[in-house]
C-alpha positions, -999 to 999 in steps of 0.1 A, spaced: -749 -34 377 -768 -48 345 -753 -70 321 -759 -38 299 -726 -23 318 -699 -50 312 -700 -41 268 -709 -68 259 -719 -77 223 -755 -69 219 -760 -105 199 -752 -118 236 -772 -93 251 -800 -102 235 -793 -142 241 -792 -135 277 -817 -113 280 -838 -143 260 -829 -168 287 -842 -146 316 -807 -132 332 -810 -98 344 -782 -87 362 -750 -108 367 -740 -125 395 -712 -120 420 -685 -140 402 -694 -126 365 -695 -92 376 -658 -96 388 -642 -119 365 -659 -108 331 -643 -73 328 -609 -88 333 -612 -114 311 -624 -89 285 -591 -69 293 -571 -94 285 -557 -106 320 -554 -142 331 -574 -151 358 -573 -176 387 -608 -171 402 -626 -191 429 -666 -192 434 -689 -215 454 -713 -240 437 -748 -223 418 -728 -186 414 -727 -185 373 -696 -192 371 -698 -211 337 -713 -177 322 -683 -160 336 -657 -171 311 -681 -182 282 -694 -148 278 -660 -132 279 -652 -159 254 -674 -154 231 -672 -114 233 -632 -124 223 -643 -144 190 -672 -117 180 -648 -93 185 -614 -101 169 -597 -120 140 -586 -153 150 -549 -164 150 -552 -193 129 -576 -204 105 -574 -241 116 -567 -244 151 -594 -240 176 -596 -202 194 -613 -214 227 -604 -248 246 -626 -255 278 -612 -282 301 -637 -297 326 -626 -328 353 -657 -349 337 -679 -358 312 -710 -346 331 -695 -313 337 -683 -310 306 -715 -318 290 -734 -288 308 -707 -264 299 -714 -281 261 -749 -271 268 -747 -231 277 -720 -225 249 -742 -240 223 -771 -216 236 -743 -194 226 -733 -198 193 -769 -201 180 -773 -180 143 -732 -177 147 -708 -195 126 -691 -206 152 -688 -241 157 -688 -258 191 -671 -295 195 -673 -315 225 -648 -341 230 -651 -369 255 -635 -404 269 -654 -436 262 -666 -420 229 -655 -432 196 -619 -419 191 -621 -419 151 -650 -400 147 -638 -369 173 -607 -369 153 -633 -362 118 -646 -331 139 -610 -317 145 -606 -316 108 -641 -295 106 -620 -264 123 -641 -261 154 -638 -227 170 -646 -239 205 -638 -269 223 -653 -286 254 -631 -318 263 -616 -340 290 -578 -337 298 -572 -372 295 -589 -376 259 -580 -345 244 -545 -355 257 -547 -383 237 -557 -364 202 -531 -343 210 -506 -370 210 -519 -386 181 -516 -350 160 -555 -346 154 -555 -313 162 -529 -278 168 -532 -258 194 -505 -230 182 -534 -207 173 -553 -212 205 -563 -178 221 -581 -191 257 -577 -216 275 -601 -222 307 -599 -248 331 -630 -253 348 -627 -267 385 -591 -274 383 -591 -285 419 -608 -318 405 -589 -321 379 -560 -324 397 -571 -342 426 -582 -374 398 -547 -372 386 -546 -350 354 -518 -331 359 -499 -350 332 -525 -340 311 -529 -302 317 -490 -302 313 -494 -325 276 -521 -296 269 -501 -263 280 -470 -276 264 -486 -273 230 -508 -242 231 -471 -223 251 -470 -192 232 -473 -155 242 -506 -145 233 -523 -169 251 -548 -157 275 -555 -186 305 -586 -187 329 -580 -213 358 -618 -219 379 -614 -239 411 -639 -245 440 -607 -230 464 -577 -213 458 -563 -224 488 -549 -258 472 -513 -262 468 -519 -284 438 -537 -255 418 -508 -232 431 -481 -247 421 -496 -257 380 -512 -221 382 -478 -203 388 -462 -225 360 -498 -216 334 -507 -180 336 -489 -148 334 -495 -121 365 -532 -136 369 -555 -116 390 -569 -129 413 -611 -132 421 -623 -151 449 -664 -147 452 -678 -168 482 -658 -191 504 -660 -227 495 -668 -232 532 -695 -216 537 -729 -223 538 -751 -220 511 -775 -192 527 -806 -206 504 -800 -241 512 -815 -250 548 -798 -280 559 -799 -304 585 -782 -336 603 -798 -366 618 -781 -396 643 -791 -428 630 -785 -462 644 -784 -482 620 -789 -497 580 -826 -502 591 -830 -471 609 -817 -453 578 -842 -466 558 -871 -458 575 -859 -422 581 -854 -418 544 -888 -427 538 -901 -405 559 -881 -373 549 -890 -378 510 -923 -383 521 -927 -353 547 -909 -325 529 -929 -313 500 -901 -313 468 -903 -309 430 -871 -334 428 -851 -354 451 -818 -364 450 -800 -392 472 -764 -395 473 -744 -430 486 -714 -442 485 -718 -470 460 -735 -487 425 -751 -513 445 -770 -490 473 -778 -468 443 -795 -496 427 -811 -511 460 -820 -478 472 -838 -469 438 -859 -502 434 -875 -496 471 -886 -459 459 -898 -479 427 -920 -503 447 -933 -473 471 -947 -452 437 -921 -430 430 -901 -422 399 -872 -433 410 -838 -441 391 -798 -449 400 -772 -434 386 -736 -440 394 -698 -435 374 -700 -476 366 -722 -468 342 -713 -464 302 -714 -429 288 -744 -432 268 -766 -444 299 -751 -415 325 -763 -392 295 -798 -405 291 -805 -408 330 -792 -373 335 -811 -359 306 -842 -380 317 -838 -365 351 -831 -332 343 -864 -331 319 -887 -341 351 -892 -378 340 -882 -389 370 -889 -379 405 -866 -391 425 -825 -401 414 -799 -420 437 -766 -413 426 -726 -416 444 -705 -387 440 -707 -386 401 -734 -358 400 -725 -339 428 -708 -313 406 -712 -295 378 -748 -302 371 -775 -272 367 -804 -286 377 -830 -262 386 -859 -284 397 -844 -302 426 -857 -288 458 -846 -313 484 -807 -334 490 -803 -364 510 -769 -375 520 -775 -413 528 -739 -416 533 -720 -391 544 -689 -381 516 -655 -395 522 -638 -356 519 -652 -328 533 -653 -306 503 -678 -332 485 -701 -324 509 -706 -283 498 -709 -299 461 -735 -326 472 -762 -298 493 -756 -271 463 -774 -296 438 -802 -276 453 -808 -240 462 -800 -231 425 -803 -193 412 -817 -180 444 -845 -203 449 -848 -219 481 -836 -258 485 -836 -284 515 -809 -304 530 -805 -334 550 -777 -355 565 -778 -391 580 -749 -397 599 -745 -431 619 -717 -449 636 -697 -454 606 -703 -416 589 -691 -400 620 -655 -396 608 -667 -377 579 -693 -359 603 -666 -343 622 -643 -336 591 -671 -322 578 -678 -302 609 -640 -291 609 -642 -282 573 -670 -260 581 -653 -244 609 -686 -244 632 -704 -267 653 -731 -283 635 -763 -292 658 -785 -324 654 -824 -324 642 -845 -350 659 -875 -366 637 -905 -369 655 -913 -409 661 -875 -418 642 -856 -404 672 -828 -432 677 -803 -445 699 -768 -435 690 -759 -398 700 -721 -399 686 -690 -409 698 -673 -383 727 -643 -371 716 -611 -391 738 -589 -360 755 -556 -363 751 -534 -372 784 -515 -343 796 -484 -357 803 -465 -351 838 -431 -339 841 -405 -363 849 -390 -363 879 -359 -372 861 -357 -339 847 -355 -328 880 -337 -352 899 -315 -376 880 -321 -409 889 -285 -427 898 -284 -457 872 -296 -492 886 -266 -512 896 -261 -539 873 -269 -574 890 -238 -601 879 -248 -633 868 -238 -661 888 -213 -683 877 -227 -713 857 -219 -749 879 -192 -768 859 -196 -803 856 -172 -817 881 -173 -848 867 -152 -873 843 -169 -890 813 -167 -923 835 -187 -904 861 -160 -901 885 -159 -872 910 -128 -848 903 -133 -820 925 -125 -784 922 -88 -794 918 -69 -785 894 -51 -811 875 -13 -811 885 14 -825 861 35 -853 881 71 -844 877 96 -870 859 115 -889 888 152 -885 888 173 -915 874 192 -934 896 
């Protein structure tokens, strides 16, 4: 199937065919003519499938193609779980609306509040936000939402798992009106979160699932490697960045300080090397990513921040210093390479302290995962074995009832057989003297 078969606009046509796509991809081929129907859909993809191009084309097909409701309120809202994500989802639509008049607006925490509230009034026809700030605008009566004709929540999983769930509801309370159309995008539909708000947000959706989130990424070759130690993780590190040829490298920990630490020894070694972690303000995530993502720098050590949502088609090898805290972070981490069919490379470093997450990882996975030994970095930890569980005997009480132990009287305490003068009295009892007869 060509892109030529889903009729589509040609003005999209031809902006497609400008940016190189030739035929679409699992999830678009599925989810765009239903969309363009005018279903709902609930649809579930793995990382690097198109899926953004999945409900903006259908999007903008819907605002070539037909008058809007309102003249004032915004026709397409985008949700995305953060600013990252929603900035590359920013990025494609604009591509978009090139020599259209269709204006896009992106709206975003930590930015100034006043000024996104001067775009409302410009009548944008799409907009990209955050739940928790558009939330706020909402509130606040920047903007309506009764002429809103699609909403699409990108990777509503995340959303929900950071807690937005107030939000989404703030946000489908004020666009609640029949001729809304609703696309919900999550990593796995197998979330009883996403469910539940999904059953309460779209009408009869149908359902798409392209690509188990558990699986592995067939163009990403990935491997795991015991390490002893902080030290021991270094050096094998080094040696992997160094040994495996790469365009781009990225290194994911689990905090700001290794990011930093971890960034200044590539520095010192000759590499391009840069941190990037959620501590950091707005305006410096958005420089370092779009420093990064334009090849200025070689190498970037980042936590969990960048692990989704980022299209970055240059980086050809993943390291996970640190292994993830949840399972699912780990598919999202390795498919930062491996992009639109090119071939990416994988590593793991798991020590005593990762192991947990190896083997939730492991479990998530639903395989056994084998270890890769580094020639001349081959260490001394091999894993912990796992502890089997006691099989517990039957009692012989259930089949011979023990008679109940015969309960042992306490002997009596030894009164004090004394007077307060210290004179023996005996064990006698004290006998009244009878009143002698009068004579």
């Amino acid at each position: 199937m060509q892109f030529d078969d889903l009729g589509l606009d040609r003005r999209l046509l031809s902006l497609i065919a400008h940016r190189g796509f030739e035929q679409p991809t699992d999830i678009q081929r599925q989810a765009i003519p239903v969309v363009m129907a005018g279903k709902d859909l609930l649809a579930s993809s793995k990382t690097g499938s198109g899926k953004t191009l999945a409900f903006l084309l259908p999007a903008m097909q819907r605002v070539l193609r037909s008058k809007p409701l309102s003249r004032r309120d915004p026709r397409v809202l985008i949700l995305a779980p953060t600013r990252e994500l929603a900035k590359q989802v920013y990025g494609q639509l604009r591509m978009l609306t090139s020599g259209t008049n269709h204006k896009p607006a992106l709206v975003l925490g930590g930015e100034n509040f006043n000024e996104q509230a001067k775009v409302f009034r410009q009548s944008p026809t799409f907009v990209v936000a955050t739940p928790g700030r558009l939330a706020d605008h909402l509130e606040q009566r920047h903007l309506s939402l009764s002429g809103l004709e699609m909403l699409i929540l990108d990777e509503a999983d995340r959303m929900l798992d950071l807690g937005f769930k107030a939000q989404l509801d703030t946000v489908n309370q004020h666009a609640d009106h029949r001729l809304r159309q609703t696309l919900m995008f999550s990593a796995t539909l197998d979330h009883q979160q996403v469910t539940d708000i999904a059953a309460g947000m779209l009408k009869s959706p149908k359902r798409v699932a392209v690509g188990e989130i558990e699986a592995l990424h067939s163009d990403i070759e990935q491997h795991f490697v015991l390490s002893d130690h902080l030290d021991h993780k270094h050096a094998l590190l080094e040696q992997l960045v160094k040994a495996n040829a790469h365009k781009q490298v990225m290194i994911f920990t689990a905090t700001r300080a290794d990011t930093e630490r971890l960034a200044e020894r590539f520095s010192q070694a000759g590499y391009q090397a840069i941190a990037l972690s959620g501590e950091l303000n707005q305006a410096t995530r958005s420089r370092i990513m779009n420093e990064f993502e334009r090849g200025f720098h070689e190498v970037l050590v980042t936590t969990d921040v960048a692990s989704r949502g980022l299209d970055l088609m240059n980086v050809s090898l993943v390291i996970n210093f640190d292994m993830p805290k949840h399972a699912e972070e780990y598919i999202h981490r390795v498919g930062r390479t491996g992009r639109a069919g090119q071939q990416g490379l994988a590593y793991s470093l798991v020590g005593p302290k990762d192991w947990r997450s190896f083997k939730n990882i492991e479990g998530f996975l639903q395989q056994k995962l084998d270890f890769t030994k580094i020639e001349g970095f081959e260490g001394k930890f091999k894993g912990f074995k796992e502890q089997k569980a006691k099989k517990s005997k039957p009692s012989d009480s259930v089949k011979h009832k023990k008679k109940p132990a015969k309960v042992q009287k306490k002997a009596p305490k030894k009164r004090d057989r004394s007077f307060y003068t210290n004179v023996p009295a005996g064990d006698a009892p004290l006998v009244k003297k009878k009143p002698k007869p009068e004579s």
